[in-house]
C-alpha positions in Angstrom: -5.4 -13.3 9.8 -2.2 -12.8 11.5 1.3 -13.1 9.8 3.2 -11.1 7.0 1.6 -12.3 3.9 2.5 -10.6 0.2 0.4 -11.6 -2.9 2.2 -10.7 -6.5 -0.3 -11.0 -9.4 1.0 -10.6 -13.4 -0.6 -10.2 -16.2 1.2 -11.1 -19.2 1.2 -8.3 -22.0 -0.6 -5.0 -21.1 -0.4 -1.7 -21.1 -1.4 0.9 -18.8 -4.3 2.2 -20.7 -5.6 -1.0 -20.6 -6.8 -0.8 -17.3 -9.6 2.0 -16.7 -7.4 3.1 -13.6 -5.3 4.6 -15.4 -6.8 6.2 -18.9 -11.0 6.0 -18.5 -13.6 2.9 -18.3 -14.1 2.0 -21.4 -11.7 -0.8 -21.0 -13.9 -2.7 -18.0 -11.1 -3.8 -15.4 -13.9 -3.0 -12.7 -11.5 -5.1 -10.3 -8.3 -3.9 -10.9 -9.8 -0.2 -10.7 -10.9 -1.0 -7.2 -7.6 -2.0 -6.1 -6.2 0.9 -7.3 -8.7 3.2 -5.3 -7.5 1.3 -2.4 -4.1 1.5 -2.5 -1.0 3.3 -4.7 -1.3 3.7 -8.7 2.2 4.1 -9.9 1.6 6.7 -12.7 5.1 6.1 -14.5 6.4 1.9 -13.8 8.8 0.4 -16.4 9.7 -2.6 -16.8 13.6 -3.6 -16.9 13.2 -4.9 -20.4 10.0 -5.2 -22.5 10.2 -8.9 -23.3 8.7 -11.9 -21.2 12.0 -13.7 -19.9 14.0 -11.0 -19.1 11.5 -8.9 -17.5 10.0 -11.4 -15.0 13.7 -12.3 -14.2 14.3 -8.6 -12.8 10.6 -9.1 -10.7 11.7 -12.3 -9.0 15.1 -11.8 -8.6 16.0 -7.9 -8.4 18.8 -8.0 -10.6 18.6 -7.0 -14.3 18.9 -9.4 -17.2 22.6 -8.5 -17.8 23.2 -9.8 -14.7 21.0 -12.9 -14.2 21.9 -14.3 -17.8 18.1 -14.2 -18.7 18.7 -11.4 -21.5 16.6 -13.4 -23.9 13.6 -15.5 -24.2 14.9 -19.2 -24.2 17.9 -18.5 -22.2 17.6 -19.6 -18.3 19.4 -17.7 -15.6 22.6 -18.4 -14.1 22.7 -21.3 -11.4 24.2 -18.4 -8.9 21.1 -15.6 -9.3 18.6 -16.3 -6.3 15.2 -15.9 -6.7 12.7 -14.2 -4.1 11.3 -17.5 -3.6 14.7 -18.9 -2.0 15.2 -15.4 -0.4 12.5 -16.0 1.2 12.1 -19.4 2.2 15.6 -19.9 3.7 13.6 -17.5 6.8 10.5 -19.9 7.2 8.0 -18.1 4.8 5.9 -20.6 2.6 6.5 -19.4 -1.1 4.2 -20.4 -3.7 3.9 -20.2 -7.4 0.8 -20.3 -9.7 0.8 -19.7 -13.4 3.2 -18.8 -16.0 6.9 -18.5 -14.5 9.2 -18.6 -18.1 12.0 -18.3 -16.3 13.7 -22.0 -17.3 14.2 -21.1 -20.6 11.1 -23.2 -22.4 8.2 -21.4 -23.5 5.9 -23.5 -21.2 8.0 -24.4 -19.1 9.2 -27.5 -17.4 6.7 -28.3 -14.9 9.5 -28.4 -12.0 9.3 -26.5 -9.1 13.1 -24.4 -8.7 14.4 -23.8 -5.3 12.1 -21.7 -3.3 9.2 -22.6 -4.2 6.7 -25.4 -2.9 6.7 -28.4 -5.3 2.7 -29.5 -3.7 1.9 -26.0 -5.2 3.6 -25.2 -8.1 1.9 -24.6 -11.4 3.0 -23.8 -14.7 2.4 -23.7 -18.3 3.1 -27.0 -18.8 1.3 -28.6 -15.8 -1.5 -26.5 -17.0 -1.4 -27.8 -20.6 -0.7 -31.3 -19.7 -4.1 -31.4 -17.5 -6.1 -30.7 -20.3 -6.5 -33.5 -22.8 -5.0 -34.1 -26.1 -7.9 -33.0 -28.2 -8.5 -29.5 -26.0 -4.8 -28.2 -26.2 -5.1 -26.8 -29.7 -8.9 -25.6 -28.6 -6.7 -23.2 -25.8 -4.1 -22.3 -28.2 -6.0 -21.3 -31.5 -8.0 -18.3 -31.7 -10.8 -19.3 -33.6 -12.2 -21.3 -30.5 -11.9 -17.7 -28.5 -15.6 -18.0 -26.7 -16.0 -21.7 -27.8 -14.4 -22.6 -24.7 -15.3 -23.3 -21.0 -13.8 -21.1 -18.2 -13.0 -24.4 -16.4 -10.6 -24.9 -19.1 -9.0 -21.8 -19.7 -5.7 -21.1 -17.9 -6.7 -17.9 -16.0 -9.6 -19.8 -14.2 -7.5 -22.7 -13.2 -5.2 -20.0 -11.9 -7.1 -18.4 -9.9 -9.1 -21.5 -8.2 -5.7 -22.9 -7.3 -4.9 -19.9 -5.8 -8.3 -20.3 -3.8 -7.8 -23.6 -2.6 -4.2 -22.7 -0.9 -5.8 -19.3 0.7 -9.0 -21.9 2.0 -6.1 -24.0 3.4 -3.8 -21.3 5.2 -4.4 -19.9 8.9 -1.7 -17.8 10.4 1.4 -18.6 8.5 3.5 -15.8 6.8 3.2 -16.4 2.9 4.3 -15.2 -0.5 1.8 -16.1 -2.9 3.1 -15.6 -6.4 -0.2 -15.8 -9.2 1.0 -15.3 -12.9 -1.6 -15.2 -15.7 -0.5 -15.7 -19.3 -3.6 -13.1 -20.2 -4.2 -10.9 -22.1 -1.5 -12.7 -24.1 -2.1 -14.1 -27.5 -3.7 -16.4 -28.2 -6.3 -13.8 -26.4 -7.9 -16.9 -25.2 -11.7 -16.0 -23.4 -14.8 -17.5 -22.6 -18.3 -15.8 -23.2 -19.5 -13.8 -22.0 -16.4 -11.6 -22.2 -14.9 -13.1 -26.0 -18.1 -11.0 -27.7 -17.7 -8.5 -25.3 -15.7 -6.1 -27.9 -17.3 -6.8 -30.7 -19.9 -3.7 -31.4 -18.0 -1.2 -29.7 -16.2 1.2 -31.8 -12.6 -0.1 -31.3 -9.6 3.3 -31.8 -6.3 2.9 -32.8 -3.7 5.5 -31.3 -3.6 8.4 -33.6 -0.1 7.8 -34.2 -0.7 4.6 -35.7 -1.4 7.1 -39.5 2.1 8.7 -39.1 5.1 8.0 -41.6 8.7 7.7 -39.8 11.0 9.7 -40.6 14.7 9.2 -41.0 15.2 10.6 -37.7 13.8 7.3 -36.3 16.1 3.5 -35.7 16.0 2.4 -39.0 14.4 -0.9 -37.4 11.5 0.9 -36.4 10.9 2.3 -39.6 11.5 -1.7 -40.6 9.4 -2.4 -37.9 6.3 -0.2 -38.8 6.6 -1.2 -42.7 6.4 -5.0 -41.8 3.1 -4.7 -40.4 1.7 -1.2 -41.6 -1.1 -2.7 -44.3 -2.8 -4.3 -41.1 -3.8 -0.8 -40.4 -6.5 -0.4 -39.3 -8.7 -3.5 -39.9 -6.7 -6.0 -38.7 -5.4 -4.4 -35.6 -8.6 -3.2 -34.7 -9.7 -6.5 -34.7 -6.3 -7.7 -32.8 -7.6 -4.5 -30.0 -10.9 -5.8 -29.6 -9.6 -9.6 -28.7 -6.7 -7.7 -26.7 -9.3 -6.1 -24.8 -11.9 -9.1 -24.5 -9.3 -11.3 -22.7 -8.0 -8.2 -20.7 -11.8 -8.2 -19.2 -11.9 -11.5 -18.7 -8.3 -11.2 -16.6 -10.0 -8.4 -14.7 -12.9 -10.8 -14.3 -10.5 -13.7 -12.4 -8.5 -11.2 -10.5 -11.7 -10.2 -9.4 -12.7 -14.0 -8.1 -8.8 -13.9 -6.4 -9.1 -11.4 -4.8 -12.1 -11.5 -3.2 -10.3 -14.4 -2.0 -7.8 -12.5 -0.2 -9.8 -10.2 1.1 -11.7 -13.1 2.9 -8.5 -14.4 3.9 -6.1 -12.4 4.3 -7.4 -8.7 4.0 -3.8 -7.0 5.2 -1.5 -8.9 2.7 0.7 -6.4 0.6 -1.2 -7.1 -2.8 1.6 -5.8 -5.6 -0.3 -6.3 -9.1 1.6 -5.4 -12.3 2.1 -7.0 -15.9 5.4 -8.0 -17.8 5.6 -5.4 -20.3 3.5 -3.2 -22.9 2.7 -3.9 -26.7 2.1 -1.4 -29.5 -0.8 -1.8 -31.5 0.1 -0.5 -34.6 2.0 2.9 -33.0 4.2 4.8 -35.0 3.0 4.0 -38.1 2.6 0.3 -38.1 4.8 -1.0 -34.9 3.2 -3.8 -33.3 3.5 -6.1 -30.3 6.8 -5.4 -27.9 10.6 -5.6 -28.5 13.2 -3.4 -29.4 11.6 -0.3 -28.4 11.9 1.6 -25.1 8.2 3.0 -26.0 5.9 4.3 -23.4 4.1 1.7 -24.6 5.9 -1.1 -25.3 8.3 -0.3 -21.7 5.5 1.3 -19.5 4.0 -1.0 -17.0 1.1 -0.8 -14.6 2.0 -1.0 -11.0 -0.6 -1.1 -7.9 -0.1 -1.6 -4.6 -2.4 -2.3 -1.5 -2.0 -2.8 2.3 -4.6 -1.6 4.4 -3.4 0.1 7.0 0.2 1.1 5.4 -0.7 2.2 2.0 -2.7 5.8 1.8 -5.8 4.6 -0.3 -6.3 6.2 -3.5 -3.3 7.5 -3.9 -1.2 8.0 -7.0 3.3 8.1 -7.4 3.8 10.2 -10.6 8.2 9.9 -10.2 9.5 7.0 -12.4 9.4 3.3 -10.6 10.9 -0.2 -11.6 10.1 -4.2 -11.6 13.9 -3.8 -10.0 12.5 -2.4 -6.7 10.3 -4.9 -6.0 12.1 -8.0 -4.7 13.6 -5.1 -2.1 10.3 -4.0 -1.5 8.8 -7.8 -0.2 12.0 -8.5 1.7 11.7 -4.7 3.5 8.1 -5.5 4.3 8.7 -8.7 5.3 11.5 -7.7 7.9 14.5 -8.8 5.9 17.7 -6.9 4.9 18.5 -6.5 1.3 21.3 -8.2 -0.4 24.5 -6.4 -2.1 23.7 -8.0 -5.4 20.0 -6.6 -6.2 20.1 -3.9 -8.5 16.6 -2.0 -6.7 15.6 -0.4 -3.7 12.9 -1.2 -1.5 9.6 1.1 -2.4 8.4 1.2 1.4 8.9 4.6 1.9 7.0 5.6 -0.6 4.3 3.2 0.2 3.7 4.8 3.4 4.3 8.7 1.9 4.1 8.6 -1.8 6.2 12.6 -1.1 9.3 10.4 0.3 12.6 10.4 -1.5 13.1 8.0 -4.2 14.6 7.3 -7.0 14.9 10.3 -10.2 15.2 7.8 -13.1 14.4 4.5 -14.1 16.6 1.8 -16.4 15.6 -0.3 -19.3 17.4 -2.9 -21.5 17.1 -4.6 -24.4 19.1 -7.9 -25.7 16.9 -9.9 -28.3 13.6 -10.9 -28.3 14.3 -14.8 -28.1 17.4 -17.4 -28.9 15.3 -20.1 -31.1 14.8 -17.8 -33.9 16.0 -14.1 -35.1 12.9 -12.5 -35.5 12.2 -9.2 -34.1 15.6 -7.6 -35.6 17.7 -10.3 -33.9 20.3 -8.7 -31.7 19.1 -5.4 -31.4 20.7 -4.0 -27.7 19.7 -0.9 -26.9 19.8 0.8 -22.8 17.5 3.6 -21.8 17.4 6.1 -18.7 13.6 7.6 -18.2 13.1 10.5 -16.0 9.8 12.3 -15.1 10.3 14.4 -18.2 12.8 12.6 -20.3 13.9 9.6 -22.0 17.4 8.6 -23.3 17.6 5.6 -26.0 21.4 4.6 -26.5 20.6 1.9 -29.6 23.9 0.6 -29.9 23.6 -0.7 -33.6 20.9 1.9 -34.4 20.1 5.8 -34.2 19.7 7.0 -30.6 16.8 8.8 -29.7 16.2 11.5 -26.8 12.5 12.5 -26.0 10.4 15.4 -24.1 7.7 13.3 -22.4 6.3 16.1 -21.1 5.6 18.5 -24.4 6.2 14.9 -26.5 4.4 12.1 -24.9 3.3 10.0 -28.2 7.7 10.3 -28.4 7.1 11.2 -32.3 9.9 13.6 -32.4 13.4 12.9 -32.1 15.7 15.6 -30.1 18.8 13.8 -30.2 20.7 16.2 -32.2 19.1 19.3 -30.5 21.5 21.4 -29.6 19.1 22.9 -27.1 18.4 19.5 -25.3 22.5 18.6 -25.6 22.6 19.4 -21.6 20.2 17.1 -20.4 21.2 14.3 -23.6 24.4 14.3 -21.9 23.5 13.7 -18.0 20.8 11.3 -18.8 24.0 9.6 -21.1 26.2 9.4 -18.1 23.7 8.3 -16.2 23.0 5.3 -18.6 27.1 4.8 -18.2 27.5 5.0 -14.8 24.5 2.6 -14.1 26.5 0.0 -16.4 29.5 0.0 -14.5 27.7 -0.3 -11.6 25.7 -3.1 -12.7 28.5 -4.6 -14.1 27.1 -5.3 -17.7 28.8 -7.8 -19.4 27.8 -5.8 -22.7 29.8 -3.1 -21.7 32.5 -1.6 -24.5 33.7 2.0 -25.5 30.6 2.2 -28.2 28.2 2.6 -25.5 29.9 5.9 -24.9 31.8 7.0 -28.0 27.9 8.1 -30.0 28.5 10.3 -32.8 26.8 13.2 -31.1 28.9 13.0 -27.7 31.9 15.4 -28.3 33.4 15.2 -25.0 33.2 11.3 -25.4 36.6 9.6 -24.0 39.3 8.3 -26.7 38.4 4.2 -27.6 40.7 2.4 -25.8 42.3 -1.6 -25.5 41.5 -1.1 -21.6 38.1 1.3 -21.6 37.2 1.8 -18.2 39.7 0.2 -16.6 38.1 -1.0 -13.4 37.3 -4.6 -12.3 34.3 -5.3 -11.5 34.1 -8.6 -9.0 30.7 -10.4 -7.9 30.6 -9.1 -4.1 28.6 -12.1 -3.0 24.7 -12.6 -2.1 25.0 -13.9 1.5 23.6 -17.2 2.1 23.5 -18.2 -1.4 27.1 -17.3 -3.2 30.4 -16.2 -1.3 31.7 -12.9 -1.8 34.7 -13.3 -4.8 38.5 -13.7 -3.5 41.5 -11.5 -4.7 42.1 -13.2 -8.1 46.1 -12.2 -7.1 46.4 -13.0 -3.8 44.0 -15.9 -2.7 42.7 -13.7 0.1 39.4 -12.1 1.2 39.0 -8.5 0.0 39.7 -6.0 2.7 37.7 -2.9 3.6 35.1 -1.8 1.2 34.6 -4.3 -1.3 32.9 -1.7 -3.6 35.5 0.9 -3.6 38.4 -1.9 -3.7 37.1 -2.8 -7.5 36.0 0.6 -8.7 32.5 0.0 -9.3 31.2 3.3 -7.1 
């Protein structure tokens, strides 16, 4: 087939050492495993925050939650944040949308097709729930019917044959095909044979799961790991062998996709990644994701294919981001980048994995949802990873500063090591810097002024001191006019407000 064509697939809620890729076979993600032999493993991915919202708003729309307004579950973006789908389709390509998008601010979502995207195609949570009939919805949402079910009525399956039937139907056409899966999410949901799948083998939990926290830890972690720490281990083992059942079933309908686009279109960009982690029990007790920046909880698996472009087997080991991928699809697609997105195409590294790129990924946190305050309620924390280290600013918490390389399990705590007070400090200003140039509306003194910064600058009425103007997304929002004057910004619209 002819044409630029890009299929994104998610999973919903895994980590990396869930697929055997990545840590071992035990797993069975026999699929997924091929894809990564046949294209680029991203070793170190993060998401841009480890909740469902706000991390599939930076994957469609290459801008961080900060920005977009989606810093929450239940809070929709801003009218004036593009998505790839309207990036795209405003140049000709047919953008479609299968499966869970949770990006209108209700749970399953609205049924609606937003700009961009083709309304004969589109697919969501609710049109998916709404199918099935009135006595079947609790049988998909209750996990005592997990392998009582048919796959014909299991969300994944309907997924993926929808996602069949528009492949069957295409010819020559550039496409973006955009498949979401709610799996491995709870409610776990399977059919047999994969529901019983689990249930014999001899199910671990991390070793770190046995540990105490110390008071060097958040305090809401050590909160965290107490709320939940007498499901350890029955219960979670339990939780790890449904996690794992529905994870290879998800392998199972990736499979049946993408032997569909192999058929079909066997030189599309296939990008394949999840949401975010979850902890099973880590640290003493932590469980599920939220205000952690834990490997994790943050880490994300990434693959890439494209015959032809993308060195097979191949594996990137330097820190990546959700944020680079919107750049990425409109760079392989032939399309310039926009000022407002936050990433940078991944191209380069596609063809060479050796190529430049970026030292350090970002991560946020806001709350975990609006409806209820769960989770620690507003717990904002930002975090700079590198390829050896990770900085934790908790704004209302204890910071914490990690080795990954000597530390990976992050069980120790350096950030009031005066040996590690050096790189504490870069990866800080780093953190800073990538504020102001994000313009976070969350920004304030405190993010700077942490007890253990002693060059920190004084608090001040007019902190920073720079404004920090919208400089327009062309073809969707006009660049902003001087506020004083009435008039376009001359020259360098950048350096005019400071935000460099």
């Amino acid at each position: 087939m002819a044409g630029r064509q890009v299929v994104i697939i998610t999973a919903d809620t895994q980590r990396r050492d869930m697929l055997g890729c990545y840590y071992g076979d035990e797993v069975k993600t026999p699929n997924l495993d091929r894809l990564a032999s046949e294209g680029m493993l991203f070793e170190r991915a993060y998401c841009a925050d480890p909740v469902c919202t706000p991390a599939r708003s930076a994957i469609f729309t290459g801008t961080y939650p900060h920005t977009n307004g989606a810093w929450s579950n239940g809070q929709a973006m801003g009218t004036n944040i593009a998505n790839i789908g309207q990036r795209l389709s405003r140049h000709g390509i047919h953008c479609v949308h299968i499966g869970k998008w949770h990006l209108d601010g209700g749970s399953y979502g609205y049924g609606i097709a937003p700009p961009g995207w083709d309304p004969k195609w589109w697919f969501d949570n609710r049109n998916y729930i709404e199918g099935l009939p009135l006595d079947e919805r609790p049988m998909v949402r209750g996990p005592k019917y997990i392998g009582k079910v048919t796959p014909e009525m299991c969300f994944a399956h309907q997924n993926s044959a929808r996602a069949l039937e528009f492949l069957d139907g295409t010819t020559d056409e550039d496409f973006l095909l955009v498949v979401e899966y709610e799996e491995p999410h709870h409610p776990w949901m399977a059919p047999e044979p994969f529901a019983s799948a689990f249930d014999d083998v001899d199910v671990q939990l991390d070793d770190d799961a046995f540990i105490e926290q110390d008071a060097a830890r958040p305090e809401l972690h050590r909160l965290w790991a107490q709320h939940y720490r007498k499901q350890i281990p029955a219960a979670f083992v339990q939780t790890k062998r449904r996690f794992l059942a529905c994870n290879s079933y998800l392998d199972h309908e990736i499979g049946r996709l993408l032997e569909g686009i192999e058929a079909r279109c066997p030189d599309a960009l296939v990008i394949y990644t999840a949401d975010h982690g979850f902890s099973m029990g880590n640290r003493g007790g932590m469980y599920d994701k939220g205000p952690s920046s834990c490997e994790e909880i943050t880490g994300i698996p990434l693959i890439c294919r494209c015959r032809g472009l993308i060195p097979p087997g191949t594996r990137y080991g330097e820190p990546a981001s959700h944020i680079d991928l919107v750049p990425t699809v409109l760079d392989f697609m032939g399309y310039e980048s926009s000022p407002v997105l936050a990433g940078q195409s991944m191209m380069p590294i596609l063809r060479d994995p050796a190529a430049s790129f970026k030292e350090e990924a970002f991560i946020e946190y806001g709350r975990f949802t609006t409806p209820h305050d769960g989770f620690g309620g507003f717990q904002p924390y930002r975090a700079c990873v590198t390829r050896r280290y990770k900085l934790c600013i908790n704004l209302l918490d204890q910071d914490e500063l990690y080795d990954l390389e000597n530390d990976p399990a992050e069980l120790h705590n350096l950030i009031d090591s005066p040996e590690h007070a050096a790189i504490r400090d870069e990866l800080h200003d780093r953190i800073l810097a990538w504020m102001n140039r994000s313009r976070d509306p969350f920004r304030s003194y405190h993010w700077e002024r942490r007890p253990w910064r002693r060059d920190a600058t004084p608090a001040s009425y007019h902190y920073g001191g720079n404004k920090r103007e919208t400089p327009g997304d062309p073809g969707f929002i006009p660049a902003a006019l001087d506020y004083n004057t009435g008039l376009p910004i001359a020259g360098d619209f950048n350096q005019t407000y400071g935000i460099r």
